[in-house]
C-alpha positions, 0 to 999 in steps of 0.5 A: 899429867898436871896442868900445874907443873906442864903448863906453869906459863900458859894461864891465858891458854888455858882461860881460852880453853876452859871457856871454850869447854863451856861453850861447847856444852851450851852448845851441845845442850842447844842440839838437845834442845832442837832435837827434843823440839823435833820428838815433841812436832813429830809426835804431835803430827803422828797424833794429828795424822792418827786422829785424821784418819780415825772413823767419825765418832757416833756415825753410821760410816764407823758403825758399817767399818767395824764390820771389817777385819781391815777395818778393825785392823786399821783402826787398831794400827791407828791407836798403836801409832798413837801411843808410839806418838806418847813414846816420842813424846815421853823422849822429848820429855826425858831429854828436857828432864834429864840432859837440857835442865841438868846441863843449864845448871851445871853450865851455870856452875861451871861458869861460877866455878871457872871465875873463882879459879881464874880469879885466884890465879889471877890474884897469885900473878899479881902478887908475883909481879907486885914482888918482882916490881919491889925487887927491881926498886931495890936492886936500882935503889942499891945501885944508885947509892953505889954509884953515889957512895963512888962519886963521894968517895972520888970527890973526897980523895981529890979533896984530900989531894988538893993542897989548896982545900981546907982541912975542914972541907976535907973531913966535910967530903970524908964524912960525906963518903962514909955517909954514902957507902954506909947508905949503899951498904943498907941497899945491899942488904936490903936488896939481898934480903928482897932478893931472897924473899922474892925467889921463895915467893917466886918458888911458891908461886910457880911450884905450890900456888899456880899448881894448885890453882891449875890442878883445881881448873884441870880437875873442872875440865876434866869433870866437864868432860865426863859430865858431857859424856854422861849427857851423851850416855843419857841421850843414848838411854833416853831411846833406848828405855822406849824401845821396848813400847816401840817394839810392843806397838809395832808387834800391836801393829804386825798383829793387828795386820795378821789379824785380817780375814778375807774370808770373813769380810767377803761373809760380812759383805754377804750379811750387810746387803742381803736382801732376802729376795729370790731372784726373779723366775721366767717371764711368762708368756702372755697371749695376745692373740686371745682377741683375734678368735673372737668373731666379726658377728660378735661385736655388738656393743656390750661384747666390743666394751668386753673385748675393750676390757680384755684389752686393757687387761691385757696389755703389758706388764703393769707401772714398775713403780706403783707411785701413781700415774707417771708423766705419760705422753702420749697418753697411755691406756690405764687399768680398770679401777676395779681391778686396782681396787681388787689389789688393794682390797686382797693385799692389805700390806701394799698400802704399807708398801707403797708408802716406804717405796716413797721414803728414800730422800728421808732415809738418806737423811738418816730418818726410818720407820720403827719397823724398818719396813725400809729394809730389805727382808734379811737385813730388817730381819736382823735390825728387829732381832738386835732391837729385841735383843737390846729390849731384853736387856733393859728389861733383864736390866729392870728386872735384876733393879726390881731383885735388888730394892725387893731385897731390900725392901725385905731386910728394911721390913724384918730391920725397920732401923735400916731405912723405911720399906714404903720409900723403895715402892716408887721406884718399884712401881716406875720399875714395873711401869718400865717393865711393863713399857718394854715388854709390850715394845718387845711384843711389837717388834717380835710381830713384826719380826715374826712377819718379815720371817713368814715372808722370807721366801724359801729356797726349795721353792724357786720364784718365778718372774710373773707380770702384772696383767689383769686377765679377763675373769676367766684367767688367774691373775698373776702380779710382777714379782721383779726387783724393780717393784720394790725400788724407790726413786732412790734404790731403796728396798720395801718389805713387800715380799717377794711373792704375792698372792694372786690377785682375785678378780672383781665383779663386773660392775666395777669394770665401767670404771675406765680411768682412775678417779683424780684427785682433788688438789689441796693447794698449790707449790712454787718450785725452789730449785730445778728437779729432773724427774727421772725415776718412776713416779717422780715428776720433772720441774722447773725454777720457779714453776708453779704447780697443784698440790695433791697429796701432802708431805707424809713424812718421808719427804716427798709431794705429790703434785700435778702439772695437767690433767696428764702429768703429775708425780712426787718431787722432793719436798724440800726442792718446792714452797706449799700454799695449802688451803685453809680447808684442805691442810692436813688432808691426807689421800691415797688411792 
């Protein structure tokens, strides 16, 4: 149907409809506008919440979860719900692109394009009723000289009547009345000829002009219409093109799920804790029962300082945690120097290992010795093989450097043109220093890796639980060889291993030493915060307390200090302030 033939008299209806066409496409295009504002928030929180839950860069947490299947399964569902974010991002970007930018134009147009149309429909209205105006004067002008043609032609026959008129008046009404009917003849032609003109004009107006016009606002109406279906289409596309990365991401992610083993995290756990250790054997019986055979007659004074020392030998299992002396109240019998002089002397590697048991704080901290020696046997066996392999790299590295500027070196020599051979010999030399530099590391890491394997022990062979009782030189001295020995305050392990060597007896004059020689203090500390001593071989203080330095900071954290003749241990280094003696600074002991 034409709008110009149906609707010819609803020109104002269709101004209405038409601005309300032109409303409801700001308004749809408003709806696309919130709805790309909300892809565009919700991709910025899947991002936001992606990059939350993402592992620390550059720390020992991500390191340790890339061990694990789920981990690793997670952190590929983090990365895939990322680029599912960019998905949502890339529609909010379409949907500006394509259906908001596109639809602000063609708005604009519409509007343009409206006025012109309803401008010239207004124009065409105009001129009808300007003709319809003209018309109506001459009708009224043609019906006012009719009526004034009347009135003359009554006034000249009433005149002509009058006996008592003058013949001169008569003729004078006469010509007046042929005067007015030729004036009223002229307004009906006018008239008619107005009339004629204004029924074509009238024609046109509402069967080609106003038809035209509406034709042209249908045709606008119309194209809005599919202009609006097509952003709808669009809007429809704009999901549907992403969807098949959306599909990917949640394949990425199904994969990602399916790709757990439990199996293999369970051995993952096995290979980052095992310790190496053999779990501790029986308990030995220990005889104290030994003393009672000895005869009343015997005691004379040297056999009574015998028996003392056979005692002390004897007595219980040896300090769990081979610090120091621990705060003891009351005062508990020590073991003879010589005997812990003979430890040291046949067991070179417990010095190393009593000074990584005290590392604790430090290795928290994240600091180690280059060693390792902080390790348990397995896992420090594993950080110096990845050490080594790291080490053959560069050196691999190196080496293929050093290949590649010989050769060259080779072709500038038979082509000195190419480039002066003498100008690669520094950078050869720094290749061999560096070379040189890397494999004496690697030298150093293979001995001590080859240390830690000599001291793995072996399974065929199962440990047995010995406790540290110093015998009387007529029985083999055995050590404890317990899990607890190799814990520091913190639970950290040392690379003491699991089995020692018996420990060999000392000569006799060694045995006069009853108590173990004090240490000279080095200076004195004031506590900083309260510390509640509660491992072996710490020491419990106080806000404020004032107390004795006797062995330095050594690097893992932790001072030795003393209360009393009777009480002293090690608190943590950064809990105290140090006043060391200008004589005494730098002073390191152990015993």
């Amino acid at each position: 149907m034409s709008w110009g033939t149906e609707l010819w008299d609803q020109f104002d209806n269709l101004e209405k409809h038409t601005q309300w066409g032109i409303d409801f496409v700001e308004r749809y295009n408003k709806f696309v506008k919130e709805r790309s504002e909300i892809e565009l928030n919700y991709a910025k929180q899947i991002r936001n919440l992606s990059k939350k839950y993402q592992p620390k860069k550059n720390s020992r947490g991500e390191e340790e979860e890339n061990k694990y299947s789920s981990c690793r399964a997670f952190l590929s569902t983090l990365n895939e719900l990322n680029d599912y974010a960019g998905q949502h991002e890339l529609v909010a970007e379409n949907l500006t692109a394509q259906i908001i930018a596109e639809l602000n134009k063609y708005t604009q147009d519409l509007k343009t394009e409206r006025k012109s149309h309803f401008h010239d429909g207004r124009k065409a209205q105009q001129q009808i009723e300007n003709s319809w105006k003209q018309l109506e004067a001459c009708k009224r002008r043609f019906e006012r000289d009719c009526k004034e043609a009347d009135r003359a032609q009554q006034h000249f026959e009433k005149l002509d009547a009058d006996i008592n008129v003058t013949k001169a008046d008569v003729e004078k009404a006469r010509q007046q009345a042929q005067m007015r009917h030729q004036m009223a003849t002229d307004s009906k032609n006018e008239y008619a000829a107005y009339l004629q003109k204004f029924n074509q004009e009238q024609n046109d107006h509402y069967y080609t002009t106003i038809p035209s016009i509406f034709q042209k606002i249908q045709d606008m109406e119309e194209k809005r219409i599919e202009r609006l279906g097509e952003s709808m289409h669009t809007f429809a596309e704009v999901d549907r093109t992403i969807l098949p990365i959306v599909g990917k991401c949640l394949d990425g992610m199904t994969k990602a799920a399916e790709s757990i083993e439990a199996k293999g995290d369970s051995k993952q756990v096995v290979d980052s804790y095992k310790s190496g250790f053999e779990p501790p054997g029986d308990v030995e019986f220990e005889d104290y029962g030994q003393a009672m055979k000895k005869a009343v007659s015997e005691t004379s004074l040297s056999n009574s300082r015998g028996e003392t020392r056979s005692e002390k030998s004897k007595k219980g299992p040896g300090k769990l945690w081979p610090f120091i002396k621990k705060n003891k109240s009351p005062k508990q019998p020590r073991e003879p120097l010589g005997h812990r002089l003979n430890d040291l002397m046949t067991s070179k590697s417990k010095m190393h290992c009593l000074r990584s048991l005290r590392r604790g704080l430090s290795l928290k901290l994240g600091s180690g010795p280059e060693d390792f020696s902080h390790l348990p046997p397995e896992q420090r066996r594993k950080k110096l093989q990845a050490k080594i392999d790291d080490i053959n790299k560069d050196i691999q590295k190196e080496l293929d450097q050093r290949d590649a500027l010989t050769k060259m070196k080779d072709v500038y020599i038979k082509n000195p043109q190419m480039g002066d051979p003498t100008s690669l010999d520094p950078r050869l030399s720094e290749i061999a220093f560096n070379v040189d530099k890397l494999q004496a590391e690697a030298q150093k890491f293979d001995g001590w890796l080859a240390e830690v394997e000599g001291r793995l022990p072996v399974k065929s062979e199962p440990s047995k639980r010995q406790s540290v009782v110093f015998e009387t030189q007529n029985n083999a001295p055995v050590t404890n060889n317990c899990a607890q020995d190799r814990e520091s305050p913190d639970g950290s392990y040392t690379e003491e291993s699991s089995s020692e060597p018996p420990v060999k007896a000392v000569d006799p004059e060694f045995d006069e030493f009853e108590e173990e020689e004090t240490l000279p203090t080095i200076g004195t500390c004031k506590a900083i915060y309260p510390f509640d001593g509660t491992n072996e071989g710490t020491i419990s203080v106080a806000e404020g307390e004032l107390l004795y330095v006797i062995e330095e900071d050594k690097g893992d954290g932790w001072t030795r200090v003393r209360r009393n003749e009777e009480e002293e241990g090690y608190v943590p280094s950064s809990y105290v302030e140090v006043f060391l003696d200008n004589n005494t600074k730098g002073f390191m002991t152990y015993i």
